[in-house]
NUBA-740594 format. One record per residue: residue number from 1; residue in three letters; z, x, y of N, C-alpha, C, CB in turn. Coordinates in steps of 0.02 Angstrom, whole numbers. Each point is the difference from the previous one (the first is absolute). Glycine has a CB too. Layout:
   resi   resn      n_Z      n_X      n_Y     ca_Z     ca_X     ca_Y      c_Z      c_X      c_Y     cb_Z     cb_X     cb_Y
    NUM    Ala        Z        X        Y        Z        X        Y        Z        X        Y        Z        X        Y
...
END
This chain:
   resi   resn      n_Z      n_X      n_Y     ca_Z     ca_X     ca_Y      c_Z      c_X      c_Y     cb_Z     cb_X     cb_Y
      1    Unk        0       43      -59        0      -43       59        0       45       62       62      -94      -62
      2    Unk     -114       68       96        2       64       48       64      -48       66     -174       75      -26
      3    Unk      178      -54      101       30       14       46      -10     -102       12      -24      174       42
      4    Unk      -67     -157       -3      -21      -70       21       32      -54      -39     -107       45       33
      5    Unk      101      -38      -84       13      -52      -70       85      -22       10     -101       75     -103
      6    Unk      137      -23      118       64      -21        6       25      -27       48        8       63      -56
      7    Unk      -29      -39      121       -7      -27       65      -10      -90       -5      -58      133       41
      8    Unk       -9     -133      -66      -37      -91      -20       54      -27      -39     -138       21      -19
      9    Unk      170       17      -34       56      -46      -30       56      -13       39      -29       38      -98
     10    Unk       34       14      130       97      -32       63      -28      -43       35       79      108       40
     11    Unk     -131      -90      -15      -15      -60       65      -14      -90      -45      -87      122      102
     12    Unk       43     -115     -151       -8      -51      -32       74      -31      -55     -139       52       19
     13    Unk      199       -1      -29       62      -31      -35       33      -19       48       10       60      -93
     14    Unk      -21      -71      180       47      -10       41       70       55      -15      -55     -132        8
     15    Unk       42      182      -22       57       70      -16        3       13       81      -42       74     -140
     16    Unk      123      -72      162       33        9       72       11       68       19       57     -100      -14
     17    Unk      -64      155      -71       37       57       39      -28       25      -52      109      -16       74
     18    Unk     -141       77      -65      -26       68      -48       57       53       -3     -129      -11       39
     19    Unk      161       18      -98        1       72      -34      -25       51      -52       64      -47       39
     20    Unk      -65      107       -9      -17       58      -36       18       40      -49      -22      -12       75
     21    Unk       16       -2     -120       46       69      -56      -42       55      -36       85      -93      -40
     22    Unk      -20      147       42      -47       55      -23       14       23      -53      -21       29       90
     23    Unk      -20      -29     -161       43       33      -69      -17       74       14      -13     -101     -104
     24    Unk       51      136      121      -17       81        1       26       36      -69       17        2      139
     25    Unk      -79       25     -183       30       32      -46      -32       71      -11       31     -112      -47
     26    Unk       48      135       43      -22       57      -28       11       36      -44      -12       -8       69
     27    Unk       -2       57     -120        9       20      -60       40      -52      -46      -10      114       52
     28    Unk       -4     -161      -62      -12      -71      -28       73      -49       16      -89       57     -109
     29    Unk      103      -32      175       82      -43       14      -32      -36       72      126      105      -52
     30    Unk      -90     -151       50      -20      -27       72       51      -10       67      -77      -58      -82
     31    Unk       70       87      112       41      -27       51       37      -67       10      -70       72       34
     32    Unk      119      -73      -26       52      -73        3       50        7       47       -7      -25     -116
     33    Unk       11      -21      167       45       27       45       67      -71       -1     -114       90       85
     34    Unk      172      -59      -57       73      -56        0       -2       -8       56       80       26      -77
     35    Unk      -79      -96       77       19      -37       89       56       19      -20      -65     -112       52
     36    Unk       81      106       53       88       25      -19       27      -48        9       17      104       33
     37    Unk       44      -91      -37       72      -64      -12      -18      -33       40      104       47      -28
     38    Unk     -119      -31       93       18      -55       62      -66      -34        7       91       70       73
     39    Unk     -150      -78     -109      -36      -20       36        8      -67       -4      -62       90       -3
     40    Unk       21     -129       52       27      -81      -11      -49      -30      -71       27      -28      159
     41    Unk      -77       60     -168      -46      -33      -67        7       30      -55      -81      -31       59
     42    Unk       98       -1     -116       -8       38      -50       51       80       29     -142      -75      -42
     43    Unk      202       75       51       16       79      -10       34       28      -64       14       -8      119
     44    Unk      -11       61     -144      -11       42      -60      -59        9      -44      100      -26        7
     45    Unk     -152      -26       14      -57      -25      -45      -35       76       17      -12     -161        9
     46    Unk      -22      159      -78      -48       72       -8      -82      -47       24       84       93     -138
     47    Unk     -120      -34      163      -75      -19       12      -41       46        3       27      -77       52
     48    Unk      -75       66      -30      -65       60       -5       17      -19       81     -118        2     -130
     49    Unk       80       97      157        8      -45       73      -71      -29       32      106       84       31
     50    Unk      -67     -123       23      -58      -72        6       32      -25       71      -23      -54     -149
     51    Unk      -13       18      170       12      -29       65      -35      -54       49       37      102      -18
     52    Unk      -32     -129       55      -50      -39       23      -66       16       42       96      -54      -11
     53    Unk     -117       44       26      -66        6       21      -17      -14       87      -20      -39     -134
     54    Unk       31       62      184       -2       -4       77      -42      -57       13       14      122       24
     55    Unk        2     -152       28      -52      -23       21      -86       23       29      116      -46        5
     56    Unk     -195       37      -25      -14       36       26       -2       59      -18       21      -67       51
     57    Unk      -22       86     -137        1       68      -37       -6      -27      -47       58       78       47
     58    Unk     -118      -24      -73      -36      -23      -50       59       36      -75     -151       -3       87
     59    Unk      127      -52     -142       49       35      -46       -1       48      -29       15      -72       -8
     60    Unk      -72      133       17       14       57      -16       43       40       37      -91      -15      -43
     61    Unk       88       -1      104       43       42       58       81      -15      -15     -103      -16      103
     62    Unk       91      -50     -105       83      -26      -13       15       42      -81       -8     -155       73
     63    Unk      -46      165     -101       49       38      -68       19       54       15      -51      -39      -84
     64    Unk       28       89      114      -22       50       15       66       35       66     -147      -54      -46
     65    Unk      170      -29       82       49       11       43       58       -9      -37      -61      -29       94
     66    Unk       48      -30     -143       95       -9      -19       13       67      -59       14     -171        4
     67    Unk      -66      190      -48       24       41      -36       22       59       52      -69      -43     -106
     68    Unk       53       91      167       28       33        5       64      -20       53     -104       65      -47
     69    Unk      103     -130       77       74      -12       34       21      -21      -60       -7      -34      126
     70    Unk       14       32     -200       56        1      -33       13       57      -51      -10     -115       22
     71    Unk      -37      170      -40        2       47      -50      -23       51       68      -31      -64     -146
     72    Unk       21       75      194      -24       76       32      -75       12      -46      148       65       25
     73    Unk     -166      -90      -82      -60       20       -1      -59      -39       23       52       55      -77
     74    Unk     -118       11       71      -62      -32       21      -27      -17      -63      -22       60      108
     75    Unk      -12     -104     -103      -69      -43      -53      -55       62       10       12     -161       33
     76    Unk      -27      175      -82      -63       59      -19      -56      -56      -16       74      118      -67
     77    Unk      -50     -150       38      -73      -42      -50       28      -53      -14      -61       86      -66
     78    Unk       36     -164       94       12      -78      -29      -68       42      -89       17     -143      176
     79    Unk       14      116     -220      -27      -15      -49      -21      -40      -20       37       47       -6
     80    Unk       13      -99       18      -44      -51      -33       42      -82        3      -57      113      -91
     81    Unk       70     -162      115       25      -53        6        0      -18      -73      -34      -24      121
     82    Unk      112      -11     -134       23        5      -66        2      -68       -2       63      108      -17
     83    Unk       -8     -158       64        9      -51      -13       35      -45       64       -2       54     -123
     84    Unk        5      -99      118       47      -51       46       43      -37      -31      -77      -11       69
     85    Unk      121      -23      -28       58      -54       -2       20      -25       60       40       48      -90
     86    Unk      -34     -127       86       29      -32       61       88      -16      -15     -136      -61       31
     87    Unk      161       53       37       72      -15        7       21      -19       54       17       66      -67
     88    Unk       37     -121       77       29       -9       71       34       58       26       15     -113      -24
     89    Unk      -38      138       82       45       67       21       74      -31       25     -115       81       47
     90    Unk      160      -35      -19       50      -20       48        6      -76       38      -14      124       12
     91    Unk      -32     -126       21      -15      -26       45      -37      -61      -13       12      100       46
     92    Unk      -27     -117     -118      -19      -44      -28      -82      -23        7      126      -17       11
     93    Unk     -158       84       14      -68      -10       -6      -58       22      -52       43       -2      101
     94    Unk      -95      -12     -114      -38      -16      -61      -10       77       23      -56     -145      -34
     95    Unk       73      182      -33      -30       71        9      -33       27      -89      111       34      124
     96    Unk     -163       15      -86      -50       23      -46       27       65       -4     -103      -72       25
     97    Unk      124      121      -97      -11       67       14      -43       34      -28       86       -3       22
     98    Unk     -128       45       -3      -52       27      -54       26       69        5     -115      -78       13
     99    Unk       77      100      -67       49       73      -38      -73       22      -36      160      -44      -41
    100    Unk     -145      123       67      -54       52       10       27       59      -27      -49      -48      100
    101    Unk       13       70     -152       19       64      -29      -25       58       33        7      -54      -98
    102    Unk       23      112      120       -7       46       69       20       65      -11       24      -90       72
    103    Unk      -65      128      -65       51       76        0       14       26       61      -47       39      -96
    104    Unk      105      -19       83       30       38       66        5       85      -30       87     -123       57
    105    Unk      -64      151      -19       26       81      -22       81      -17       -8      -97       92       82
    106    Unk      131      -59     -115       49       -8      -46       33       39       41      -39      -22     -115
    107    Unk       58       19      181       55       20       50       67       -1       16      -77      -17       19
    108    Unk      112        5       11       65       -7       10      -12      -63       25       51      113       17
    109    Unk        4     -164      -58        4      -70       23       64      -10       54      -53      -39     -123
    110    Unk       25       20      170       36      -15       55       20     -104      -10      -79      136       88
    111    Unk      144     -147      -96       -1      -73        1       43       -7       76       -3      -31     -152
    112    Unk       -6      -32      162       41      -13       72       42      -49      -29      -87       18      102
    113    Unk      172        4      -85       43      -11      -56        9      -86       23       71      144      -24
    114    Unk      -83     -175       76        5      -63       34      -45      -45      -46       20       49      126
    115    Unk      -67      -14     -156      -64      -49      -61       36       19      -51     -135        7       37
    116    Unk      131       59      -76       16       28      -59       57       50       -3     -112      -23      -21
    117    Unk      142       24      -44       72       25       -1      -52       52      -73      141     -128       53
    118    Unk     -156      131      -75      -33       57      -76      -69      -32       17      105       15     -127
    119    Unk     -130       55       87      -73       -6      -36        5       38      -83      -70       12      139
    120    Unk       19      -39     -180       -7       13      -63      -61       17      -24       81      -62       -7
    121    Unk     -113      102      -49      -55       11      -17       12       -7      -90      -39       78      125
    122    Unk       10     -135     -128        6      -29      -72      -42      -11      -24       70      -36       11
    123    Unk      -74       54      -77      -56      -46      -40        5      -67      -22      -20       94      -36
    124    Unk      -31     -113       29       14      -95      -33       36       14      -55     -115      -70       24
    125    Unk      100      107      -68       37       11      -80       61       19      -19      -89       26      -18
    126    Unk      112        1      111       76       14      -17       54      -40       -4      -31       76       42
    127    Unk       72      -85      -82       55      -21       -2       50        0       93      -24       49     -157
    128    Unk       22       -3      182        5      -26       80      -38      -54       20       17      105       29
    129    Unk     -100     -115       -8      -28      -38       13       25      -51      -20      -71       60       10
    130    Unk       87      -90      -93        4      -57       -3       60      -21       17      -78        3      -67
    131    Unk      112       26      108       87        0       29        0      -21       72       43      106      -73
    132    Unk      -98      -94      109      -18      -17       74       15      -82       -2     -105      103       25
    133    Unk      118     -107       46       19      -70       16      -87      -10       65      196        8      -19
    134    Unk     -240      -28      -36      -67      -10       34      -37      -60      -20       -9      119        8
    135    Unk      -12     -162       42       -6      -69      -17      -45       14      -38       33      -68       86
    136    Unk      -59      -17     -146      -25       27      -46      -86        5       35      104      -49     -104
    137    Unk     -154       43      138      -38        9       28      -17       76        9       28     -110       34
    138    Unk       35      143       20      -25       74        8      -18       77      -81       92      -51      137
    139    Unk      -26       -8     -178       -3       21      -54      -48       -5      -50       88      -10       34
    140    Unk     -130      -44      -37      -56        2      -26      -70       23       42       67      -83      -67
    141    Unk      -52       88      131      -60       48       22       -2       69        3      -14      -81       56
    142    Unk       76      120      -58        7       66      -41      -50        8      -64      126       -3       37
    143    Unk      -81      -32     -107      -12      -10      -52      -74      -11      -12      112      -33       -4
    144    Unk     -157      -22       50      -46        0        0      -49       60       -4       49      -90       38
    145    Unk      -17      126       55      -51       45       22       11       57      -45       -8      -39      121
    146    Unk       37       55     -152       28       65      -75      -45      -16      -62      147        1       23
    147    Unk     -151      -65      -28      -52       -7      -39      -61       15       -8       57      -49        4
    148    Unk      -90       38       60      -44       15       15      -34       60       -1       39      -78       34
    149    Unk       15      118      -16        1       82       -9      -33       28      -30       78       -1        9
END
């Protein structure tokens, strides 16, 4: 599915709010990051990081922005769009996230402790992974995109 195609589906599902997620893997673990205690949504919950989408920015940019305001890294290469899921956000609006498998360079992860309290690099097969507190959605788009592999 290319970009256009996804675009035609939010506008045509009446979807209120775009988010971005990024499965970053590397040497076959993926990045997973812990909201921290305080946040008001979902806090302790594990995720890939992800974020909403600006107004007025297209959703490569917005991936491209939230992965490094939440990991310090840059996107080398979108690979390849893996999958979507809808959900009421916070705020109770119809939201779309689509999730993009991406390489970054394997840097020093910078989290901003106000979003995230840890980060993790897991495999789907580990016995950690299946210990994460990750809704079941993000968890099967991991699982998915590993498959694929």
């Amino acid at each position: 599915m290319n970009i256009a195609d996804l675009e035609q589906a939010i506008v045509a599902d009446d979807i209120e709010r775009v988010v971005v997620g990024a499965l970053i893997k590397h040497e076959g673990c993926y990045l997973i990051l812990r909201r921290s205690a305080t946040e008001s949504f979902l806090p302790g919950f594990d995720e890939i990081p992800s974020g909403h989408v600006e107004p007025n920015e297209s959703i490569m940019d917005g991936l491209r922005r939230e992965v490094y305001e939440e990991t310090g890294l840059k996107i080398l290469n979108i690979l390849s769009f893996c999958n979507s899921f809808d959900y009421k956000s916070s705020s109770s609006k119809k939201t779309r996230q689509l999730n993009f498998l991406v390489q970054c360079h394997k840097d020093t992860i910078k989290l901003n402790p106000q979003e995230h309290q840890a980060f993790f690099w897991l495999s789907p097969q580990s016995s950690e992974f299946a210990q994460l507190k990750l809704s079941p959605e993000t968890r099967k788009s991991i699982v998915d995109a590993d498959s694929k592999e």
